[in-house]
N, C-alpha and C positions, 0 to 999 in steps of 0.2 A: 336233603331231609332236614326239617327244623331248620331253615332258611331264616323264615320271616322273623323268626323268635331270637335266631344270633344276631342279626344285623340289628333289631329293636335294641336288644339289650349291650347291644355296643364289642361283640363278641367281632373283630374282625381277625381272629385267626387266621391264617392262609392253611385251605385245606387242598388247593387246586391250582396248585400254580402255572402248568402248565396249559392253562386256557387260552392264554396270549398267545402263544408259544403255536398250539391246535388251531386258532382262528387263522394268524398269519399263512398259515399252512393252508387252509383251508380255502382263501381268497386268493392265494398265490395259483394252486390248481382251477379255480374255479375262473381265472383270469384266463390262463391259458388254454379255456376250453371257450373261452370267451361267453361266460354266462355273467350278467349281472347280480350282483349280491349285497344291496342296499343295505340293508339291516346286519350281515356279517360287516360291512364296512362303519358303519356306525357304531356297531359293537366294538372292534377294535382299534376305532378312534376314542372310544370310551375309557377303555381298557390301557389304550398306550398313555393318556393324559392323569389318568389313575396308578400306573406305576412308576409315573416322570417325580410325582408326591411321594407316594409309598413304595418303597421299591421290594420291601421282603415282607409283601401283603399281598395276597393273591386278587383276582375279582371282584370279590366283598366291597373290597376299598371305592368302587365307582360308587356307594354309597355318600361317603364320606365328597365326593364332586358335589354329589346332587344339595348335601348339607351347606356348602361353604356357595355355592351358587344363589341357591334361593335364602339362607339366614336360617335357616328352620332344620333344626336338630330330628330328626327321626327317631331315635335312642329314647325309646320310652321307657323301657320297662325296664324295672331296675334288677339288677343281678344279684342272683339266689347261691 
């Protein structure tokens, strides 16, 4: 909830940390059922390259990747 509005305004609190933690889990079962999981696998290459930086930031932080990749600050709106 109120997503787009934290990560504009540069709010990277960790509300969720355990998303990495749920994903790994999630491909590791999903491995041994032998199902493919492209986009869980992309997420958690997201997510592992986002806490290698940030480590006590939850998944918010894959923002903070997308900023320092392309130069372009996302963090519009300023904080009230």
């Amino acid at each position: 909830r109120n997503l787009v509005p934290r990560m504009l305004s540069g709010d990277f609190r960790p509300r969720f940390k355990l998303m990495y933690k749920d994903i790994a889990l999630f491909l590791e079962e999903a491995q041994e059922l032998g199902l493919p999981m492209l986009l869980g696998s992309l997420a958690h290459q997201f997510l592992q390259a986002a806490k290698s930086e940030w480590k006590d930031e939850d998944w918010i932080s894959v923002v903070k990747l997308y900023e320092r990749a392309t130069g372009v600050k996302l963090r519009t709106i300023p904080k009230q």
